[in-house]
NUMI-829640 format. One record per residue: residue in one letter; y, x negated, z negated of N, C-alpha, C in turn. Coordinates in nm, 3 decimals. Example, Ala and Ser with C-alpha at 12.3 -4.5 7.8 and 13.67 -1.06 7.14 Angstrom:
# residues 2
{'A', {-0.569, -1.319, -0.780}, {-0.450, -1.230, -0.780}, {-0.330, -1.320, -0.780}} {'S', {-0.225, -1.285, -0.708}, {-0.106, -1.367, -0.714}, {0.003, -1.290, -0.787}} 
***
This chain:
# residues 235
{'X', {7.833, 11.090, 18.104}, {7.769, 11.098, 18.235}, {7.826, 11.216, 18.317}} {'X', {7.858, 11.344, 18.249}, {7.944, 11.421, 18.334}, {8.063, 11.414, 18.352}} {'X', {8.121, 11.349, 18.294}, {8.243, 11.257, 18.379}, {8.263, 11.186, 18.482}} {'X', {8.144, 11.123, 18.473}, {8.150, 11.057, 18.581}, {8.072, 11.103, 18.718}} {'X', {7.979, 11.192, 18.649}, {7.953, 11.241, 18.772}, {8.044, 11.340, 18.864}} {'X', {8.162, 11.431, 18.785}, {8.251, 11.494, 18.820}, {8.360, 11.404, 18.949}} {'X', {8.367, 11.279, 18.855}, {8.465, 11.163, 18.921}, {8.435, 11.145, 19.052}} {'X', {8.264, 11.104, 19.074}, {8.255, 11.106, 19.191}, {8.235, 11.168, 19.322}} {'X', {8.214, 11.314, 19.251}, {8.253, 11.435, 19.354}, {8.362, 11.413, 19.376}} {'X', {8.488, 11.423, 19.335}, {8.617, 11.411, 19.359}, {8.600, 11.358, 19.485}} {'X', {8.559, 11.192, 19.419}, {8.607, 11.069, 19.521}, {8.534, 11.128, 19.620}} {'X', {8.444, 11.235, 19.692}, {8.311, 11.244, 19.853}, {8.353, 11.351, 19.901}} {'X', {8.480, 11.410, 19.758}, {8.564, 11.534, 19.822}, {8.708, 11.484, 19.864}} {'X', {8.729, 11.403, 19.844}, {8.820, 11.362, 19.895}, {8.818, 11.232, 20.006}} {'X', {8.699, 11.198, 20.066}, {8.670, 11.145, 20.148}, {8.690, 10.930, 20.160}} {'X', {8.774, 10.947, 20.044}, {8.834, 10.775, 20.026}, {8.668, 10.682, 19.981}} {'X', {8.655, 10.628, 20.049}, {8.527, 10.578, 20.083}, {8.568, 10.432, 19.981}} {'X', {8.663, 10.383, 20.031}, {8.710, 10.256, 19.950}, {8.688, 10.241, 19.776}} {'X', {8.751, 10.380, 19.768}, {8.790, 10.422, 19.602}, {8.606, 10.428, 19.560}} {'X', {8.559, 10.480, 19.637}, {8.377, 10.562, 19.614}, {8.328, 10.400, 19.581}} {'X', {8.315, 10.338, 19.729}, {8.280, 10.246, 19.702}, {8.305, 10.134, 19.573}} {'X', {8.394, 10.133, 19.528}, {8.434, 10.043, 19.416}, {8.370, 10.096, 19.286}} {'X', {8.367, 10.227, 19.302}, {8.347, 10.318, 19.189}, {8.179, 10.261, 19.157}} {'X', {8.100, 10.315, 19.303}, {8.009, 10.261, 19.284}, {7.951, 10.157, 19.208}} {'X', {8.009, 10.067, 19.287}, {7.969, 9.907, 19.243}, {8.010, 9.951, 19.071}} {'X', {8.116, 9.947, 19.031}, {8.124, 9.997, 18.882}, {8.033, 10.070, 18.802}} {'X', {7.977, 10.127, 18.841}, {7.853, 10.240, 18.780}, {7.775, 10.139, 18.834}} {'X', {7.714, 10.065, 18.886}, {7.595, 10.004, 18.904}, {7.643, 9.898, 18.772}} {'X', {7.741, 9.826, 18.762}, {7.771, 9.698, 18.684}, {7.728, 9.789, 18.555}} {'X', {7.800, 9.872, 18.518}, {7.769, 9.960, 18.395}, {7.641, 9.996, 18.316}} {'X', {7.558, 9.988, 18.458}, {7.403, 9.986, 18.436}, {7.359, 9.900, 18.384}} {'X', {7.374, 9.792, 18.503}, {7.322, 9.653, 18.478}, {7.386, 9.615, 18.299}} {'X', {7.483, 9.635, 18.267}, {7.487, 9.573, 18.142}, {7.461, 9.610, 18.052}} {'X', {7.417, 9.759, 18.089}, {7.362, 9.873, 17.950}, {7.232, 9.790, 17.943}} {'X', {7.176, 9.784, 18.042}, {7.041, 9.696, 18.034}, {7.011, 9.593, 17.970}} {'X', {7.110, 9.502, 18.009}, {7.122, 9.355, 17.967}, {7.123, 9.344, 17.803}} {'X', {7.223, 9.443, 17.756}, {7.283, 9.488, 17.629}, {7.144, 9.519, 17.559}} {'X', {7.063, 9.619, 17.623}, {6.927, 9.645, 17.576}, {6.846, 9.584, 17.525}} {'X', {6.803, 9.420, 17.681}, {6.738, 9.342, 17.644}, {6.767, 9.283, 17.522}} {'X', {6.899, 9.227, 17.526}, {6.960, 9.170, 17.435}, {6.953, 9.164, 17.275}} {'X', {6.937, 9.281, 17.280}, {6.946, 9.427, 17.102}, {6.773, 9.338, 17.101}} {'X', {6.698, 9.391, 17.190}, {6.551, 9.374, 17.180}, {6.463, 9.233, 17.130}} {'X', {6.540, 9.102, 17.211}, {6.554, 9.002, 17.217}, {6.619, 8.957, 17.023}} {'X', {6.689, 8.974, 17.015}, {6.804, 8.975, 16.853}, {6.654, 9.002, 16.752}} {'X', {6.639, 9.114, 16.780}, {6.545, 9.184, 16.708}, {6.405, 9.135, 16.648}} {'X', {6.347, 9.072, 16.774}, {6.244, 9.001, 16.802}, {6.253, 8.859, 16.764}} {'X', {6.376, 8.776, 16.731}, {6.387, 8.652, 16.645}, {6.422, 8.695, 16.539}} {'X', {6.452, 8.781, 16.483}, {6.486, 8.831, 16.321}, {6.348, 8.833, 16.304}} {'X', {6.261, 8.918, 16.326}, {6.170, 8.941, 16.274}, {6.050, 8.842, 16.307}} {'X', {6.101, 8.708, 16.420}, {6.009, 8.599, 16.377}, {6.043, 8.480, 16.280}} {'X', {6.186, 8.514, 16.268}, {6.242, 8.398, 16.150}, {6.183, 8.539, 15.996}} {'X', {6.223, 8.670, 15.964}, {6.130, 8.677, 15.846}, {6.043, 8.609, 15.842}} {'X', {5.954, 8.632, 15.942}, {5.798, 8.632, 15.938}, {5.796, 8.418, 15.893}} {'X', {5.881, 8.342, 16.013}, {5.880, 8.163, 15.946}, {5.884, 8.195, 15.825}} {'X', {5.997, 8.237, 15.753}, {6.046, 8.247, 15.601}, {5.888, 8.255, 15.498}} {'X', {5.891, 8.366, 15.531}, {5.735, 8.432, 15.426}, {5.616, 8.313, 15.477}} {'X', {5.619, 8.277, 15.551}, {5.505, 8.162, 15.596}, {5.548, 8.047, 15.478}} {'X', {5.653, 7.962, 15.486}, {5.758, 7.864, 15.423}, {5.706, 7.954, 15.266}} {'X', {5.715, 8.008, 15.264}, {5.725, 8.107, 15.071}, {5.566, 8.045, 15.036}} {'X', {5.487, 8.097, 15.132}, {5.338, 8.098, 15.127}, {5.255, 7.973, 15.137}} {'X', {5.365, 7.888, 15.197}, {5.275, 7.732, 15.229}, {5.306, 7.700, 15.091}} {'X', {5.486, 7.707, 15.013}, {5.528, 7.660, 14.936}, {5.430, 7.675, 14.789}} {'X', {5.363, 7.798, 14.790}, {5.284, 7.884, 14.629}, {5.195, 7.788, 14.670}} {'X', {5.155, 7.815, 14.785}, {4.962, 7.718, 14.771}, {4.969, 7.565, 14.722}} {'X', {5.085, 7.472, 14.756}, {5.057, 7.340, 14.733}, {5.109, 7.363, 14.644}} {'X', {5.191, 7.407, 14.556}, {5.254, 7.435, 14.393}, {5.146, 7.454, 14.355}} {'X', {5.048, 7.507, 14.432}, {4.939, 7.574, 14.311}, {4.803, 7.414, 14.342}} {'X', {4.810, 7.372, 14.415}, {4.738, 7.245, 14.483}, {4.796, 7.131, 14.357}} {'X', {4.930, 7.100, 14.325}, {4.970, 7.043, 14.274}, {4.946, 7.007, 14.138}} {'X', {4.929, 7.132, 14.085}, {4.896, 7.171, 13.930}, {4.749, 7.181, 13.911}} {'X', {4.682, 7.200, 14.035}, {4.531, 7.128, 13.992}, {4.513, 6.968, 14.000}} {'X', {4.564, 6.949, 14.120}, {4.552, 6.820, 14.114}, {4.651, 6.739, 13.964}} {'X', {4.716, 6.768, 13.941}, {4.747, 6.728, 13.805}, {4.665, 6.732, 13.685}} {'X', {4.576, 6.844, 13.680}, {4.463, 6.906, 13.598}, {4.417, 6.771, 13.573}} {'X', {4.349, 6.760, 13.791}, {4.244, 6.671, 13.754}, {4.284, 6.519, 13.696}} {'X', {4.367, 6.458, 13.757}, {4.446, 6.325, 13.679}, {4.430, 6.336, 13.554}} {'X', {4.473, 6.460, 13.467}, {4.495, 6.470, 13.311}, {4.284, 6.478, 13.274}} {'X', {4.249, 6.520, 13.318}, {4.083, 6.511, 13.318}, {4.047, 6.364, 13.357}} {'X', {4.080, 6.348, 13.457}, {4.022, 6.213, 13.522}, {4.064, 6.066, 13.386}} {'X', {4.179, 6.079, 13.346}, {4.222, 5.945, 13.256}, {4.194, 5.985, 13.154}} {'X', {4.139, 6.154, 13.101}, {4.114, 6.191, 12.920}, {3.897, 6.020, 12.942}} {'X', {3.895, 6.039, 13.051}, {3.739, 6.033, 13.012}, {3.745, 5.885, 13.087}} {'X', {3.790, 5.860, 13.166}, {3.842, 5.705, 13.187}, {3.860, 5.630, 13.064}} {'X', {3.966, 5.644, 13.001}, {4.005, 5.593, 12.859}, {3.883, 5.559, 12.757}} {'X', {3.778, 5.698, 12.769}, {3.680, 5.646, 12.702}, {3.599, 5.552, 12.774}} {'X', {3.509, 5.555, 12.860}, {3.472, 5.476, 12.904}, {3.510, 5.303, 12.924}} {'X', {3.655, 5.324, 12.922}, {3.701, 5.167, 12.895}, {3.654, 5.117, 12.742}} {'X', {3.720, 5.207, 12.688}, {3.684, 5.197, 12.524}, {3.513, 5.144, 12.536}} {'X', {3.461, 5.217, 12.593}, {3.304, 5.199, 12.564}, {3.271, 5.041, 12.618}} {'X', {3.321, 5.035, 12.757}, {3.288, 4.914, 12.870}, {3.333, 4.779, 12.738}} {'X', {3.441, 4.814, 12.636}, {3.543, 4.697, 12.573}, {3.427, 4.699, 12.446}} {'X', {3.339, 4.794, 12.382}, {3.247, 4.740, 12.286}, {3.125, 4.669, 12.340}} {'X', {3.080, 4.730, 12.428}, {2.947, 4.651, 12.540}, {3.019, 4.496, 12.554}} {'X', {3.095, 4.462, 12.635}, {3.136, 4.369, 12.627}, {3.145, 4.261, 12.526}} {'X', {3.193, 4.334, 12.432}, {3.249, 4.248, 12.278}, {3.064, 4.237, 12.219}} {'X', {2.947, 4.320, 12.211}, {2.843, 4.327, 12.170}, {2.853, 4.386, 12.057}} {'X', {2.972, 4.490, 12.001}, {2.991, 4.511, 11.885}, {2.893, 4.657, 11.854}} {'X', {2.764, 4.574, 11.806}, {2.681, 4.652, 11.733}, {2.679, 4.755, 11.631}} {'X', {2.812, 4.711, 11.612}, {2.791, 4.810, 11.465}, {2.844, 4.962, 11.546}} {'X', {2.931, 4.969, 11.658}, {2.990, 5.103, 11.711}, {2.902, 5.188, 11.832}} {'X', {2.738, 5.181, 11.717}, {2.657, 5.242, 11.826}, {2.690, 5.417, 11.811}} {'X', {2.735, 5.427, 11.733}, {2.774, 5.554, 11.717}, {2.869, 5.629, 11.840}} {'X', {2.958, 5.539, 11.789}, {3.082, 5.534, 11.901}, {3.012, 5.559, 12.052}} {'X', {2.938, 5.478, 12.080}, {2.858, 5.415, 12.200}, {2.788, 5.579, 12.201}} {'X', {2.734, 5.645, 12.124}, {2.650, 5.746, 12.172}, {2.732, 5.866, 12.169}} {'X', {2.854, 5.908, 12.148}, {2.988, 5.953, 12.216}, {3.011, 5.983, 12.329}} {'X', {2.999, 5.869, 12.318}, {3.083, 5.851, 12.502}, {2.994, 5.847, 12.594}} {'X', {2.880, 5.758, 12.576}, {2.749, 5.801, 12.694}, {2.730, 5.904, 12.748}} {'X', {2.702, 6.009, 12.696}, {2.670, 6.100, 12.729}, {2.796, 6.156, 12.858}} {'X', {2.918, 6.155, 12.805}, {3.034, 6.165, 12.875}, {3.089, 6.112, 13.047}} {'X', {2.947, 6.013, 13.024}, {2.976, 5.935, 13.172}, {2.962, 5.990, 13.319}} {'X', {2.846, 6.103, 13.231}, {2.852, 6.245, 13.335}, {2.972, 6.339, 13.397}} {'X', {3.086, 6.289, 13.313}, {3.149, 6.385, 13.380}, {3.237, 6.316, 13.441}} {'X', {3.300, 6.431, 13.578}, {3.397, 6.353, 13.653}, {3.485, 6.489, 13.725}} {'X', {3.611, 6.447, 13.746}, {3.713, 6.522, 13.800}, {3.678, 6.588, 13.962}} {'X', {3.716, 6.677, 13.991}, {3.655, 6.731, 14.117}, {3.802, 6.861, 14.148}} {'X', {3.856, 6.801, 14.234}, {3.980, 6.882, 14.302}, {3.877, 7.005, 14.368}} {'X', {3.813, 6.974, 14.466}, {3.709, 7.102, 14.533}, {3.793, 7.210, 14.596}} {'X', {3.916, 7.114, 14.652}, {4.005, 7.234, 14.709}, {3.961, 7.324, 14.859}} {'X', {3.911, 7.429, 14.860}, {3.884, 7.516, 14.965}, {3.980, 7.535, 15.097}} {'X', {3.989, 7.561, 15.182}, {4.055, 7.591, 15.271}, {4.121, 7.440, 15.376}} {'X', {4.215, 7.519, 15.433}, {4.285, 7.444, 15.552}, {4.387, 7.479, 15.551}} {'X', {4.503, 7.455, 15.511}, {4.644, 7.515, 15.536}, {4.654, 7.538, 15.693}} {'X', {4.694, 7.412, 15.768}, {4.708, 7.387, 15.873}, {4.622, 7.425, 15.986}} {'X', {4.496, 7.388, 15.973}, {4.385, 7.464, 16.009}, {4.425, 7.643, 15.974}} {'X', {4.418, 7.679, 15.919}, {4.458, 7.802, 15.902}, {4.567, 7.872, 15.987}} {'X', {4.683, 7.795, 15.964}, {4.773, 7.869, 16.059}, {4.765, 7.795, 16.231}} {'X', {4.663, 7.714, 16.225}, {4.679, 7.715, 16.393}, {4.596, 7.867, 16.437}} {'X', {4.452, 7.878, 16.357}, {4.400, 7.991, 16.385}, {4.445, 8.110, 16.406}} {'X', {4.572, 8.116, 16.312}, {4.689, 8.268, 16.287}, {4.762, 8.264, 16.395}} {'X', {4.764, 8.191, 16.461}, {4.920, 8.143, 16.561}, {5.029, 8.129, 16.488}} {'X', {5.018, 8.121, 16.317}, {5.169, 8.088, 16.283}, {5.209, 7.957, 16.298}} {'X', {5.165, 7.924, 16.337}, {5.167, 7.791, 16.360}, {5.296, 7.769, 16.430}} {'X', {5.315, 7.824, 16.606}, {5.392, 7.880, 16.658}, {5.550, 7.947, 16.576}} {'X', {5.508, 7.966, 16.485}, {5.615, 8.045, 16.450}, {5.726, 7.945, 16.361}} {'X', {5.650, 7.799, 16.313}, {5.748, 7.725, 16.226}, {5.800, 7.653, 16.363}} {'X', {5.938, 7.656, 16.353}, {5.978, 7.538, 16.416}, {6.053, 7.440, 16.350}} {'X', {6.057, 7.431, 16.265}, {6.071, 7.254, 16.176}, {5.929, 7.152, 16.179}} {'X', {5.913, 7.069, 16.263}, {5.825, 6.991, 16.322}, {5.741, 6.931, 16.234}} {'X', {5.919, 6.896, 16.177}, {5.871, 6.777, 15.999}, {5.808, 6.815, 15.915}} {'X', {5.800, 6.961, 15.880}, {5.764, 7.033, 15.777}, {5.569, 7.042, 15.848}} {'X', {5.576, 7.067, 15.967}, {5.440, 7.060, 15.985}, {5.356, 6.948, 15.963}} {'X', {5.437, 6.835, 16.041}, {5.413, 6.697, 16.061}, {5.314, 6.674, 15.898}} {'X', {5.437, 6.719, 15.770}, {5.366, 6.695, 15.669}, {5.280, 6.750, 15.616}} {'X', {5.293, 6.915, 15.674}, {5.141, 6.968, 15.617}, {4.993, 6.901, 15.666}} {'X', {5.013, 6.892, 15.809}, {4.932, 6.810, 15.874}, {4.885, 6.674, 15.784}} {'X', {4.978, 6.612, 15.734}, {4.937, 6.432, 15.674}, {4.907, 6.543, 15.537}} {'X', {4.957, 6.595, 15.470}, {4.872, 6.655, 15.335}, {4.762, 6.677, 15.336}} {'X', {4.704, 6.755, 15.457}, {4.556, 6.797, 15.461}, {4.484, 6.678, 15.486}} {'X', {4.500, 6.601, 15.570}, {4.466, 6.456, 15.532}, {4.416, 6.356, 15.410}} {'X', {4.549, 6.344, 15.335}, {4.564, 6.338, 15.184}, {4.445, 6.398, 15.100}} {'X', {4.411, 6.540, 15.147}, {4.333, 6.612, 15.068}, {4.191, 6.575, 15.101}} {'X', {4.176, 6.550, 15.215}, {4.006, 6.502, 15.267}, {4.018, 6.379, 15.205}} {'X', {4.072, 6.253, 15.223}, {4.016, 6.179, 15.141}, {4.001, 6.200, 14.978}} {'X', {4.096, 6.257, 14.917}, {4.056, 6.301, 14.791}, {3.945, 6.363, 14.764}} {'X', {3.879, 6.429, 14.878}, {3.740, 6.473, 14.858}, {3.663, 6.418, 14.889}} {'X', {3.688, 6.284, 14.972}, {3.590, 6.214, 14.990}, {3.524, 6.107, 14.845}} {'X', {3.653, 6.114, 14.830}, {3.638, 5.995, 14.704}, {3.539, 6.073, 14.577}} {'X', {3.601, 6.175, 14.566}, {3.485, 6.296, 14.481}, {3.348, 6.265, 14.482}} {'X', {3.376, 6.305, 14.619}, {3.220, 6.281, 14.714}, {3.137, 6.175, 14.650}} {'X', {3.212, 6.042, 14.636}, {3.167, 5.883, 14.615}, {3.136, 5.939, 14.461}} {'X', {3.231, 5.972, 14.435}, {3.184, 5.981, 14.239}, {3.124, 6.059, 14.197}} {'X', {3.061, 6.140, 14.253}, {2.902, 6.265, 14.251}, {2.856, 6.172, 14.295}} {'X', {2.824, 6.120, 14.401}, {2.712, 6.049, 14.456}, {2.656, 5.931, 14.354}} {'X', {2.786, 5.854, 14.288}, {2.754, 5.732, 14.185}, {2.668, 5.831, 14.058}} {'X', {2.720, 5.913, 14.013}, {2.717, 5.998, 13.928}, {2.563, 6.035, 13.919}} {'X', {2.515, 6.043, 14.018}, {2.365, 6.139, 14.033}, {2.298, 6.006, 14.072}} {'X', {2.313, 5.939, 14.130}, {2.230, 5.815, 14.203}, {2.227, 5.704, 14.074}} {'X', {2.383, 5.664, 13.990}, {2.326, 5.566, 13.910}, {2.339, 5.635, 13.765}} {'X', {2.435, 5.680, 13.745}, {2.467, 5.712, 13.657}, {2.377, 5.763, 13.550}} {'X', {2.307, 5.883, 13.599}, {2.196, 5.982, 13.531}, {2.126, 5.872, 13.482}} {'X', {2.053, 5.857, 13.598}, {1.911, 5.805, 13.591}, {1.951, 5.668, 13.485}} {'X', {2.054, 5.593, 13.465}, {2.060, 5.467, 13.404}, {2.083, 5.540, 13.237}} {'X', {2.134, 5.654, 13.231}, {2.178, 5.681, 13.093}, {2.036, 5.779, 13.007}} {'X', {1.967, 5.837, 13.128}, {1.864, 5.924, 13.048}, {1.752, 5.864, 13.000}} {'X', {1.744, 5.693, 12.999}, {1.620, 5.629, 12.915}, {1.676, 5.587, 12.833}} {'X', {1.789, 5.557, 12.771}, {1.887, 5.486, 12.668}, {1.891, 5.586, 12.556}} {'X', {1.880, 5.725, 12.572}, {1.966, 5.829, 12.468}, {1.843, 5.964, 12.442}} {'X', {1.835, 6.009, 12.334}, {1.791, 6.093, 12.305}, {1.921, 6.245, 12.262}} {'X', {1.935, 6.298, 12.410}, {2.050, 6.404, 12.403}, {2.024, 6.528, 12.311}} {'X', {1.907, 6.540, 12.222}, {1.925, 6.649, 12.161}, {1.962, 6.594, 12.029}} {'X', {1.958, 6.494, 12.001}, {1.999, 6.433, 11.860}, {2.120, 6.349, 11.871}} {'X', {2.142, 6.330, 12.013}, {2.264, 6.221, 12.046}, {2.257, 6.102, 11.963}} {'X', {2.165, 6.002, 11.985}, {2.116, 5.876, 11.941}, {2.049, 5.846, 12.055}} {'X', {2.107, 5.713, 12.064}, {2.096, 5.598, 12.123}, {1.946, 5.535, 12.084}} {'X', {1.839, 5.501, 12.175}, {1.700, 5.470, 12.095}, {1.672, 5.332, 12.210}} {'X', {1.774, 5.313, 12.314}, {1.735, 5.174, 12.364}, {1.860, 5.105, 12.323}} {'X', {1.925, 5.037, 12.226}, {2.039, 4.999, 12.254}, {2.079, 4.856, 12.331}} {'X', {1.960, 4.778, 12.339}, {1.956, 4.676, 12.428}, {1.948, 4.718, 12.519}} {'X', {1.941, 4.833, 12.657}, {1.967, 4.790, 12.771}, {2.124, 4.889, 12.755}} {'X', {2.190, 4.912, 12.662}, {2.313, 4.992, 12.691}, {2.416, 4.836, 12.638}} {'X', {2.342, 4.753, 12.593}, {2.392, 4.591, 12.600}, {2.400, 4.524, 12.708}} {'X', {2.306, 4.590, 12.759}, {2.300, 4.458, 12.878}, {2.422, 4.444, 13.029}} {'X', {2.391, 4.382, 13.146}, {2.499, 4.340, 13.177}, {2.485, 4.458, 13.332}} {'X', {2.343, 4.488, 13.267}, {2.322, 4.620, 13.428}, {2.420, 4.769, 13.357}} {'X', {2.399, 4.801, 13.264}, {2.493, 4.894, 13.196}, {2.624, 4.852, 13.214}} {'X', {2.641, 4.761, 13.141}, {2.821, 4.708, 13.154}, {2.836, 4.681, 13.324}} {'X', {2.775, 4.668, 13.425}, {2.819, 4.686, 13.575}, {2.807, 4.815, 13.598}} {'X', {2.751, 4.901, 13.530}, {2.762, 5.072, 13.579}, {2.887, 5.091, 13.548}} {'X', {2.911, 5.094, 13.406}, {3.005, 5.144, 13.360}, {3.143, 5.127, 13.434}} {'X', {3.181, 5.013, 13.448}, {3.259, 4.925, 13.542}, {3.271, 4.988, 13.661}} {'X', {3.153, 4.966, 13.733}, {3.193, 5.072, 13.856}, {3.240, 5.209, 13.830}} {'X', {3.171, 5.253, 13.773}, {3.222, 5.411, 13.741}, {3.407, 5.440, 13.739}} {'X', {3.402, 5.315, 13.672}, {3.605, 5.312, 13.634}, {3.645, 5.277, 13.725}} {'X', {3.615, 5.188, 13.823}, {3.710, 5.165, 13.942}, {3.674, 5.274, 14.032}} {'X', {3.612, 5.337, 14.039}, {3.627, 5.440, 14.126}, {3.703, 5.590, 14.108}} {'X', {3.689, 5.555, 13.949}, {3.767, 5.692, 13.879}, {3.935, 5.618, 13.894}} {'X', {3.958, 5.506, 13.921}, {4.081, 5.450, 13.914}, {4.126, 5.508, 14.083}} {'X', {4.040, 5.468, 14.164}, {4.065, 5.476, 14.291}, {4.090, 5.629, 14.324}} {'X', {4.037, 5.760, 14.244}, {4.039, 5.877, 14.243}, {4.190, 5.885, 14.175}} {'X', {4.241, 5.852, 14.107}, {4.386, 5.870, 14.053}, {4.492, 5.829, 14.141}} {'X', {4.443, 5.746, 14.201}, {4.534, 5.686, 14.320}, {4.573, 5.754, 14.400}} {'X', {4.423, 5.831, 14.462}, {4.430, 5.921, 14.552}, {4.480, 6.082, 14.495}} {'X', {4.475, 6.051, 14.406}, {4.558, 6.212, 14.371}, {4.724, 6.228, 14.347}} {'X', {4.746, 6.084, 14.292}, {4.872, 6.034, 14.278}, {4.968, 6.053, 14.417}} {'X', {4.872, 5.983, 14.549}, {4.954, 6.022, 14.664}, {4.928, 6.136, 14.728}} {'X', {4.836, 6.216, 14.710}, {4.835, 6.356, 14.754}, {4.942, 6.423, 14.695}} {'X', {4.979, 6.413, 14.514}, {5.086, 6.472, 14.453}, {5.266, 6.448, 14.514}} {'X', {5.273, 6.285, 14.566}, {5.360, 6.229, 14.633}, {5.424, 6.318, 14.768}} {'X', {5.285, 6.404, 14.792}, {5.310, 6.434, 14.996}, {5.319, 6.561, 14.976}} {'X', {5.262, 6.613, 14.858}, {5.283, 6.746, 14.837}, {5.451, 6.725, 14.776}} {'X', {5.498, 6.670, 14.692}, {5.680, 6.658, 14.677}, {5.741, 6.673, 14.822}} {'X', {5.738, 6.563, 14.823}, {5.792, 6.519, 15.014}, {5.819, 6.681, 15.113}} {'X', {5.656, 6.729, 15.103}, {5.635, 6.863, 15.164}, {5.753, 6.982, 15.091}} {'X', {5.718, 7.016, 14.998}, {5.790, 7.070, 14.946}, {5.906, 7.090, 14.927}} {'X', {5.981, 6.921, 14.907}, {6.123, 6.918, 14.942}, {6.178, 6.926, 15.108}} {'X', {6.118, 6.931, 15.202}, {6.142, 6.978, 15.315}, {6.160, 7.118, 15.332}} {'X', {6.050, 7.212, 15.267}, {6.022, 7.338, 15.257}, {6.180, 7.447, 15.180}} {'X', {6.205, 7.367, 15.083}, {6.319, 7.424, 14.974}, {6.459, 7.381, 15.062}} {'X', {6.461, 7.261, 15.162}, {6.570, 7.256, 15.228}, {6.594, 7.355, 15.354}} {'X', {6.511, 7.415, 15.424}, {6.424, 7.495, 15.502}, {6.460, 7.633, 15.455}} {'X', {6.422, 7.681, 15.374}, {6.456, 7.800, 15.290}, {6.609, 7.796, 15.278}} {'X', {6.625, 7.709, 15.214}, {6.765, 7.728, 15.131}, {6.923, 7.725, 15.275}} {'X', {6.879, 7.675, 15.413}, {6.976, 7.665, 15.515}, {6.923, 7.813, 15.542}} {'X', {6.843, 7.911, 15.537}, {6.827, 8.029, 15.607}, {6.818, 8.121, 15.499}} 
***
């Protein structure tokens, strides 16, 4: 700067107005692009540190449905351990095979239980609230978090259906049949009959229909994921 400010004494001592003038305009351009240069640096700066910030979002969506995944796998491996029996059970009722009341008082009791994902939160919901939302720009990758969370409500709806069967028929049809502190069976004609064998029945197609639905939640969570790792892996 004291160069140039020297320079242009020269040029107002030496009166060449032409030379001043040009000079001028030069020191103004000089400005203008120190500026520009500024914005610029500032601007650079400010997409680095919103592509970290996509990245660690992408890391963070990626742990939660990995971790979504492996419950919902849980529940499948839960959901078909107690399915299986119940077929088993539905296939002696059926057959009338009396002699496997034993068997039969096994598994009754068991009809109580049922798989329950009970996954908390909102991904998507979540980051609209954060504004990160804003911050992914791969569309697709949202597009699918969006249809996942989807995926996930009906999986809870279906839950929903199999608590509701659960408490509405289930209980109440199994707690006059069984004496649970001795685990014996003391009605075994109505665990014969054809109102039992339609519980039971229902119970399985709905635990079937719950596998389904976890099956394609597991499907959208891949899909998701492999978008996510292609995403990562170009940046």
């Amino acid at each position: 700067m004291k160069l140039f400010r020297g320079f242009r004494q020269q040029l107002i001592h030496e009166k060449n107005l032409k030379k001043y003038l040009l000079y001028a305009i030069g020191e103004i351009l000089l400005v203008m692009i120190g500026i520009l240069l500024a914005f610029q640096v500032d601007n650079w700066n400010e997409d680095r540190e919103k592509k970290i910030e996509e990245i660690r979002t992408y890391e963070n969506i990626r742990e939660q449905i990995l971790g979504d995944k492996r419950n919902i796998q849980g529940q499948i491996n839960y959901n078909r351990k107690y399915m299986a029996q119940f077929e088993y059970g539905l296939k002696i009722i059926m057959e009338n095979d009396r002699t496997q009341l034993d068997t039969l008082a096994s598994i009754i009791p068991n009809l109580t239980q049922y798989s329950d994902f009970d996954r908390e939160g909102n991904i998507y919901e979540t980051l609209v609230n954060s504004g990160k939302i804003q911050l992914l720009r791969n569309q697709s990758i949202v597009n699918r978090i969006r249809l996942l969370e989807q995926r996930y409500n009906y999986v809870n709806r279906m839950e929903n259906v199999s608590y509701d069967i659960m408490i509405g028929y289930v209980a109440p049809g199994i707690n006059p049949v069984m004496n649970f502190s001795t685990a014996e069976i003391i009605k075994p004609e109505r665990i014969f009959s054809y109102e039992f064998q339609n519980l039971i029945f229902l119970l399985i197609e709905v635990m079937k229909e719950k596998e389904n639905t976890y099956l394609i939640a597991i499907d959208e969570i891949d899909r998701t994921l492999e978008l996510i790792d292609i995403e990562l892996k170009d940046n």
